[in-house]
MINU-724560 format. One record per residue (C-alpha): residue number from 0; residue in one letter; y, x negated, z negated. Coordinates in steps of 0.5 Angstrom, whole numbers, plus 500, padded with zeros to 3 digits. Example, Ala and Ser with C-alpha at 12.3 -4.5 7.8 and 13.67 -1.06 7.14 Angstrom:
BEGIN
+-----+---+-----+-----+-----+
:   k : r :  yy :  xx :  zz :
+-----+---+-----+-----+-----+
:   0 : a : 491 : 475 : 484 :
:   1 : s : 498 : 473 : 486 :
+-----+---+-----+-----+-----+
This chain:
BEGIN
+-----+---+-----+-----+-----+
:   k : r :  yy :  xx :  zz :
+-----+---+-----+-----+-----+
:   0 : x : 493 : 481 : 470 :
:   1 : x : 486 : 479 : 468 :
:   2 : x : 489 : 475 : 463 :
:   3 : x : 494 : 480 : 459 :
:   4 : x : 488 : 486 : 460 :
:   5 : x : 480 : 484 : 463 :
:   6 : x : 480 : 493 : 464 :
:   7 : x : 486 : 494 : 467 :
:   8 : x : 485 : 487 : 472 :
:   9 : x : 478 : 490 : 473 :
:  10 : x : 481 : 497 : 475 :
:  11 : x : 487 : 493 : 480 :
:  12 : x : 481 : 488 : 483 :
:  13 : x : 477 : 494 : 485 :
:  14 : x : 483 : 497 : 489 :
:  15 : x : 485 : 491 : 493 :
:  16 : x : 476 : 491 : 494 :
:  17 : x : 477 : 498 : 497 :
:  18 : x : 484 : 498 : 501 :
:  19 : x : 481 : 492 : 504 :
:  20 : x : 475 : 495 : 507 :
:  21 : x : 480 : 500 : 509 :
:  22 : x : 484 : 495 : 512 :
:  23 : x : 478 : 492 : 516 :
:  24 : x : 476 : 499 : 518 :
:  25 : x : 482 : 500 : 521 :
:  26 : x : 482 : 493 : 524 :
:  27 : x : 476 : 496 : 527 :
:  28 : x : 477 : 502 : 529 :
:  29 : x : 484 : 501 : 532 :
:  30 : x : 486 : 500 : 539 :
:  31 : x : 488 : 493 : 542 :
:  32 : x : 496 : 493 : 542 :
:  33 : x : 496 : 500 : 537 :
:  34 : x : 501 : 499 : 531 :
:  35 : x : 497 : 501 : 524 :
:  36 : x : 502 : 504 : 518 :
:  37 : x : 501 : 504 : 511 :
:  38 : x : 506 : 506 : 505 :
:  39 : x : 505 : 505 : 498 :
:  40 : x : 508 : 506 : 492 :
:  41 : x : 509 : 502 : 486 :
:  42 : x : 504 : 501 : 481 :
:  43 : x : 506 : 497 : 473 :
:  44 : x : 500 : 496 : 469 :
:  45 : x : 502 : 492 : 463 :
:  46 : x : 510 : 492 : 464 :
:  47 : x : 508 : 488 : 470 :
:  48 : x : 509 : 490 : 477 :
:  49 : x : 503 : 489 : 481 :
:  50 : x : 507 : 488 : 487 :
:  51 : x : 502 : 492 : 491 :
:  52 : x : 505 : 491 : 498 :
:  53 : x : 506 : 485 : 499 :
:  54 : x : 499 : 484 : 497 :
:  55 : x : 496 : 490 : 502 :
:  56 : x : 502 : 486 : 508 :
:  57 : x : 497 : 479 : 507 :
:  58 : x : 489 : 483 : 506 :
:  59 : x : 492 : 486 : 513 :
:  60 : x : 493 : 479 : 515 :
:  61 : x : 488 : 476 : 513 :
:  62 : x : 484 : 482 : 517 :
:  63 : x : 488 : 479 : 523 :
:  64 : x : 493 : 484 : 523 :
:  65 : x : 501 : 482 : 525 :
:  66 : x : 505 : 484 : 520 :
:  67 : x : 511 : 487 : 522 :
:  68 : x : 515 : 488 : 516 :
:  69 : x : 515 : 491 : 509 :
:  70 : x : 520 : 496 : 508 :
:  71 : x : 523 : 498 : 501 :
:  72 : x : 524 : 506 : 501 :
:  73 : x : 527 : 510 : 497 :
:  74 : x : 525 : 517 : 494 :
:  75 : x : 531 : 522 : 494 :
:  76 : x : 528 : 527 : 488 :
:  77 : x : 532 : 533 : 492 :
:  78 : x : 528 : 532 : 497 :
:  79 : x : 520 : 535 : 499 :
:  80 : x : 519 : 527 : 497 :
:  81 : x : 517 : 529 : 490 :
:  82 : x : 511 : 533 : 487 :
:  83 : x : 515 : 541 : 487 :
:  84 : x : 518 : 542 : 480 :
:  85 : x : 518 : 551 : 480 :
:  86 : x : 523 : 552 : 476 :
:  87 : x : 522 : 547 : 471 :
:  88 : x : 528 : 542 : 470 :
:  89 : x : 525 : 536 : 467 :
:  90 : x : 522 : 532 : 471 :
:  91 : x : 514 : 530 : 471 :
:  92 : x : 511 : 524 : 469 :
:  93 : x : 510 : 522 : 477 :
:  94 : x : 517 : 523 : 478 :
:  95 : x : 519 : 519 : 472 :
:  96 : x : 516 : 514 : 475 :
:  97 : x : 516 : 514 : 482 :
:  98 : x : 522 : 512 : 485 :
:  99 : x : 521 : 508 : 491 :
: 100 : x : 515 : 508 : 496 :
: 101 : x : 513 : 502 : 501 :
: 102 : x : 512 : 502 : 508 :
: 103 : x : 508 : 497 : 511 :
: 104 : x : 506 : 495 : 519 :
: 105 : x : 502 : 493 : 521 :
: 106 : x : 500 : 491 : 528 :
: 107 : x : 494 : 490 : 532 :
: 108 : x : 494 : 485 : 538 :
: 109 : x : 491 : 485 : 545 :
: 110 : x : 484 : 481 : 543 :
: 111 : x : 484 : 474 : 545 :
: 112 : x : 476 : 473 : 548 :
: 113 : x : 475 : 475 : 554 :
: 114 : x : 468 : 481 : 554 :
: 115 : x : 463 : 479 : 560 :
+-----+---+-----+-----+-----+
């Protein structure tokens, strides 16, 4: 993304800085043996898809977690999945955009050193 936009490359860099610090303080906080779900929709920025997911599956590997899967979903628009039209028929601009959704999980195993 840096080369085909320097700001919106600067814009994607800082979110995975910051889901990263996310991810090592979930990493932290959770239980030993405790399961960690993350869903996240999909993102274009410049007509290319940024491929979200599977770039937060391997930041929450590289935080030592186990990743279990990564699930596509798809978001049914007459279900309570999407923003609430109140009357209007023409879709949002979010619902135009949003059609699927992922599910990523992560797994925190039983820590390998022994505590004395």
């Amino acid at each position: 993304m840096q080369q085909r936009d320097q700001k919106k490359g600067a814009i994607l860099q800082k979110y995975f800085v910051e889901m990263k610090a996310m991810l090592s303080e979930a990493f932290r906080v959770l239980r030993d043996d405790s399961a960690a779900i993350v869903v996240v929709g999909t993102s274009k920025m410049r007509d290319m898809d940024t491929q979200t997911h599977l770039c937060l599956a391997d930041i929450g590997a590289t935080m030592g977690f186990d990743v279990v899967g990564v699930t596509r979903r798809a978001m049914d628009r007459n279900k309570r999945m999407m923003p609430a039209r109140f009357g209007k028929k023409n879709g949002s601009p979010i619902e135009d955009r949003m059609h699927e959704e992922y599910v990523i999980g992560l797994f925190k195993p039983r820590s390998q050193f022994i505590s004395r």
